[in-house]
N, C-alpha and C positions, 0 to 999 in steps of 0.2 A: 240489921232489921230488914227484911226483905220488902218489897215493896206491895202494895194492895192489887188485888186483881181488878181490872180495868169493869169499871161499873158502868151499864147503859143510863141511859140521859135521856130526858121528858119536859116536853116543855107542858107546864100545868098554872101559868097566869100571862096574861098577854093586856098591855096597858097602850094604846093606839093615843096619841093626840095628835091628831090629824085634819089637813085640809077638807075630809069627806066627812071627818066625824071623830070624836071625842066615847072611847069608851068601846071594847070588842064589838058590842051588837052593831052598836051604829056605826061603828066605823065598817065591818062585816056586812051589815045589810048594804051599805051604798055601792060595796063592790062588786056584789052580787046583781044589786041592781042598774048596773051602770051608770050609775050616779057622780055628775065630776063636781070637783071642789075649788075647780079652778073660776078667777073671777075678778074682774076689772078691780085693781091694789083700792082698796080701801084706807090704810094704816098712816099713808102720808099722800100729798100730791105727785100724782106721777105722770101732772100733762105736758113738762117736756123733756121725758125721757122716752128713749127708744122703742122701751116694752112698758105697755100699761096694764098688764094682765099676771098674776101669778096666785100661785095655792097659801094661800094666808089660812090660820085657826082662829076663825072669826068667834067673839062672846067669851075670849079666855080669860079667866080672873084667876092672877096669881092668887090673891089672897083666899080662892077657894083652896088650896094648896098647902101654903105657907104664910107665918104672922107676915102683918104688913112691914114690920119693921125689917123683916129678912127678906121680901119682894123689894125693897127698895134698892136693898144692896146686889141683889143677884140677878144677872143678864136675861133675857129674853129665851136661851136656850137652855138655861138650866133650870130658867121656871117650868118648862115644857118640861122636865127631864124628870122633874121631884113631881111633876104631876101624873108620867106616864108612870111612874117605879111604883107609885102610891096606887093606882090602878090597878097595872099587874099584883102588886102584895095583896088586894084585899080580892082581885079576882082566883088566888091561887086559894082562898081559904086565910090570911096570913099567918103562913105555916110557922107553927113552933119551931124554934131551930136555935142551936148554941150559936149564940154572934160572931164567934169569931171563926165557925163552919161556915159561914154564908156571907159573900161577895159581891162585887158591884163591877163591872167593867163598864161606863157609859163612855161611849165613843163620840167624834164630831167630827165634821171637814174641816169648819173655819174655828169655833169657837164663838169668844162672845164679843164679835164684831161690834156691834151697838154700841157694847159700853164703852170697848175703845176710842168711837166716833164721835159719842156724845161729849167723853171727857178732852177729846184735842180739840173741840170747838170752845170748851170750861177754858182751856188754856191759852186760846188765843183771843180770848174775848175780856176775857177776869184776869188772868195770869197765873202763875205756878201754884202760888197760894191758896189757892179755888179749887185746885185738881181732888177729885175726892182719894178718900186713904185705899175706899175699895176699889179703885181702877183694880188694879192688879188682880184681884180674887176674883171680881168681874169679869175679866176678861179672859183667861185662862184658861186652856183647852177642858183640862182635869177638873174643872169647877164643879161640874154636873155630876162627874163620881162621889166627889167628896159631899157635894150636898146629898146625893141620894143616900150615901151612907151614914152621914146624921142624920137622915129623917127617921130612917129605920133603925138606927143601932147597930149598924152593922157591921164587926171587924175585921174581916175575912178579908182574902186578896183583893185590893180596889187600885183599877189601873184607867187609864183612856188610850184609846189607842187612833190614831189620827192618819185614815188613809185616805183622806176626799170619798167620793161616791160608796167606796167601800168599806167605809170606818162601822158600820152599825154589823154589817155580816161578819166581819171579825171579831167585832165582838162578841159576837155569838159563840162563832165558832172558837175561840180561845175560853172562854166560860164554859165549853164544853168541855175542851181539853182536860181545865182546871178540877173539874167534877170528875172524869172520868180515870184518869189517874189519883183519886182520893187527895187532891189538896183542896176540896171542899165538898158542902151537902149539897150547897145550895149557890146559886147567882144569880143576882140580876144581870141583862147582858141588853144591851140594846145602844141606840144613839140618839142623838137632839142638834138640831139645828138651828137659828132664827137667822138667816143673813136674806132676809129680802129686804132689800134697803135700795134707798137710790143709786150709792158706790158698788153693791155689785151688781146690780139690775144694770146699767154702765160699762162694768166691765166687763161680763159675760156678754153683755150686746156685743164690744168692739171685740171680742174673742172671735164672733160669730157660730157663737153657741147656743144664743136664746130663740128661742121661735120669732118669724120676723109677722105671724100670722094674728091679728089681733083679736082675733072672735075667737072669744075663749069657748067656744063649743067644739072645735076642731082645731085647735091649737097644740094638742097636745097626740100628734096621732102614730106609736108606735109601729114601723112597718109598714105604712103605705107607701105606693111611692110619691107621695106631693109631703112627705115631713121636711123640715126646716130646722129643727132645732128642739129645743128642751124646754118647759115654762118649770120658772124655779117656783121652790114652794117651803115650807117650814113646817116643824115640827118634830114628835118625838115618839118612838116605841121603843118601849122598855119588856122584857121577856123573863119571867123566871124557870129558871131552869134546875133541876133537882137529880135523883136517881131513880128510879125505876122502882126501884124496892123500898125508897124511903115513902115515893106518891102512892102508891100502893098500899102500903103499912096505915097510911094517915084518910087513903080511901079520897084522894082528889083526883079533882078530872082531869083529865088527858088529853090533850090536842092533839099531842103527834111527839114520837122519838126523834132526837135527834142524831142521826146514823150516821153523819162522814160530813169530814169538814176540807177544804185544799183551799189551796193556797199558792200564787204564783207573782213572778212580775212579767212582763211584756218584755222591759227593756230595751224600748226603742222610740218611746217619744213623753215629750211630759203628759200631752194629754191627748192624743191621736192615738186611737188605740193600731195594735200591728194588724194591718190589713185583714191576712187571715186567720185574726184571731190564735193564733197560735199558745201563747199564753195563756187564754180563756178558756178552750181547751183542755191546756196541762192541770187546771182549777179544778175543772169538771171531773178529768181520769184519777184524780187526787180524790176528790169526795166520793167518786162510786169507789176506790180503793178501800178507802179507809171505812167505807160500808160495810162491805165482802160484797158486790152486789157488781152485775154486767149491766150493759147499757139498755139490753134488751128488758129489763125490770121498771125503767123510768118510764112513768106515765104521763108526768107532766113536770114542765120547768116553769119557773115563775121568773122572769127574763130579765133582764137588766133596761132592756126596752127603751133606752131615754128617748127616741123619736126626732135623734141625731142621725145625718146623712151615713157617715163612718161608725157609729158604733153598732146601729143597732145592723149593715150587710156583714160586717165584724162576727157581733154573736151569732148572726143566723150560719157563718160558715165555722165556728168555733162547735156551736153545738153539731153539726154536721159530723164535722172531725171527729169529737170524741165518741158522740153515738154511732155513728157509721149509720146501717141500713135503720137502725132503731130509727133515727129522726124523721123520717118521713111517715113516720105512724105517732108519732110524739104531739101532745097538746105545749103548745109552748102561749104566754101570755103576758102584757106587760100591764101591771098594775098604776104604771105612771100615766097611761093614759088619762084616770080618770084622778091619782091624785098630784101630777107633775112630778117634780124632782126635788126629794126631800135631802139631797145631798147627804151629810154623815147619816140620817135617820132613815134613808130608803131603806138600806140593808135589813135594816131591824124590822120594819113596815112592812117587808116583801116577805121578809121571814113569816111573819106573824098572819098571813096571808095565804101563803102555802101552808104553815099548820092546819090554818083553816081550813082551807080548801081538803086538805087529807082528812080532817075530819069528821067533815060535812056532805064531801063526794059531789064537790059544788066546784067547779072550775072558774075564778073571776074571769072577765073578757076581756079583752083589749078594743078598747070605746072608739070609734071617729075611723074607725079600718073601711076605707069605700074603694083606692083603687092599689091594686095588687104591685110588689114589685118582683121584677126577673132575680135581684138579687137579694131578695126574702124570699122565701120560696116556700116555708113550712106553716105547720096549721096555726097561725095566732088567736084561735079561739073569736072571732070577731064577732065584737058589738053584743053580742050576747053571752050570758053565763050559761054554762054546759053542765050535764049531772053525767059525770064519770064516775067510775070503782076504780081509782086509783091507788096501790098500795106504795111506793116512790115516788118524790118528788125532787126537784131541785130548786134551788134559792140562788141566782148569779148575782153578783154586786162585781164591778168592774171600777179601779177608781181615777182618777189622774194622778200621774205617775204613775203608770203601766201597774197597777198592783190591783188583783183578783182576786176574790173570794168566792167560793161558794160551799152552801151547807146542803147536805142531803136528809131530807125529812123523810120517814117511814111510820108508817099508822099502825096505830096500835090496837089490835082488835078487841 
């Protein structure tokens, strides 16, 4: 049997639960309007630890979601996760589709840290006999798959794929694959996080990765030269993604094609990225590849940005490399400014952001940009959103453990 011919890819639902906003518009409008979501921790006490600031999804109610009896057993990031999927499906129209055509990849960093935390405290307080049965299901990277897949019915390929910072862009981009080589119609692809918590708000301080800046109004500033660090954040986008000719056929909207996917590792630190980007790079030359498209076509990159010393001189020499003279006429922009660092779920967020921006011809901005650096050097869209005619974009996700993603988005006219 020979094999199907290579089908194009459309992303036509997008489910955002997020630090700025809950739901495409309002999560959309706040980016547009440079709106941040970052905000003294609310969730637990955080006056004596290091960082008292981060992107929390303030007013979330599992049981708008799922019965109460399955919010009790299920972590904090796969409620995110069955909330973003249920979004995206009903934003997409909730397309007809045979169940076992249609798949789920939900991606994470950590997983469902919480549950793990709350039950070693069950155990050392009550003893074994107290640990509850669903620790395990709880806690578990692939949690979020498997529930997004119960919630919909859905039988198709259902995996997680677990690269830190760049677990939600690979999921994208492997849900492409999946589609486009005909082992499905349809995916959900996206990531979910919850680990703001005191143990890693703690450990990410003693890394000296978190922002040591308390004023969550410029805390979070991609590419200036006074950045510090990262503010961590939570939450979940979920994306479905289809064919071309199926979204067409059924007459739903269209965000944006998904054009070229790449893929790399660093190979040189667990979590320092390679100075000159090098790996970041080979990500970038992989996704215009697997486009057909030159560098001189990108209009805009939606950046990896975390508003760390080393990564973000890193990306701005990585995108250099692979665009060559293109970069210096390129809109590049980091979305984490305004909603921090969603870890497994940026990928998916950043995704869903650049669709937008292609479809809208609206560039988000990168918030809190006041003073220039020599080793940033290219346009970061600052402080304000820009109305470009961009027909390419790029999506970078960058993760610890030198591993890269990036997905190339194209508009569909």
């Amino acid at each position: 049997m020979s094999p199907l011919p290579e089908r194009r890819v459309v992303v036509t639902g997008i489910g955002p639960v997020t630090p700025v906003g809950t739901g495409v518009e309002e999560f959309w409008d706040a980016l547009v309007s440079g709106r941040s979501g970052i905000a003294p921790i609310e969730r637990f006490d955080a006056s004596d630890l290091p960082v008292r600031i981060a992107g929390e999804v303030r007013g979330f109610e599992p049981t708008d979601w799922m019965e109460a009896k399955e919010a009790k057993r299920t972590d904090r990031f796969t409620q995110f996760a069955v909330a973003a999927a249920r979004l995206a499906w009903e934003d997409a129209g909730k397309p007809d589709v045979a169940s076992d055509r249609a798949g789920v990849i939900v991606s994470t960093g950590i997983g469902g840290l919480e549950t793990l935390l709350a039950q070693h405290v069950v155990l050392l307080e009550r003893g074994p006999g107290r640990v509850s049965p669903f620790m395990v299901p709880g806690l578990m990277a692939n949690a979020a798959a498997g529930q997004v897949a119960m919630s919909l019915g859905l039988t198709g390929p259902n995996t997680c794929i677990v690269t830190a910072c760049a677990a939600g862009a690979h999921a994208i981009g492997e849900a492409y694959r999946w589609i486009r080589e005909g082992g499905a119609e349809l995916m959900l692809a996206g990531g979910a996080e919850a680990a703001t918590m005191p143990l890693t708000l703690a450990a990410f301080a003693q890394m000296q990765a978190l922002t040591k800046n308390p004023d969550p109004e410029t805390a979070s500033r991609p590419f200036d030269a006074q950045r510090d660090g990262f503010v961590l954040s939570e939450g979940s986008c979920v994306l479905v993604l289809e064919t071309l000719d199926r979204a067409m056929e059924r007459g739903a909207p269209i965000y944006a094609e998904v054009a070229g996917y790449g893929a790399s590792a660093d190979a040189f630190h667990i979590t320092q990225p390679e100075p000159e980007g090098s790996g970041a790079a080979l990500a970038i030359r992989r996704a215009l590849a697997d486009a057909g498209e030159e560098p001189s076509a990108v209009g805009y990159v939606n950046a990896h940005g975390t508003s760390t010393p080393l990564n973000d001189a890193a990306e701005t020499r990585a995108i250099k490399a692979a665009l060559g003279e293109a970069a210096r006429t390129v809109a590049v922009s980091s979305t984490k400014s305004m909603t921090g660092h969603l870890l497994g779920a940026a990928g998916a967020a950043e995704g869903a952001a650049t669709a937008l921006a292609l479809r809208d011809g609206i560039l988000p901005p990168t918030i809190h940009y006041r003073t220039p650096d020599p080793d940033c050097d290219l346009d970061y869209v600052p402080n304000e959103a820009r109305r470009a005619d961009v027909a390419l974009a790029l999506s970078n996700s960058f993760g610890f453990g030198g591993q890269n993603a990036v997905i190339a988005f194209r508009r569909v006219a």
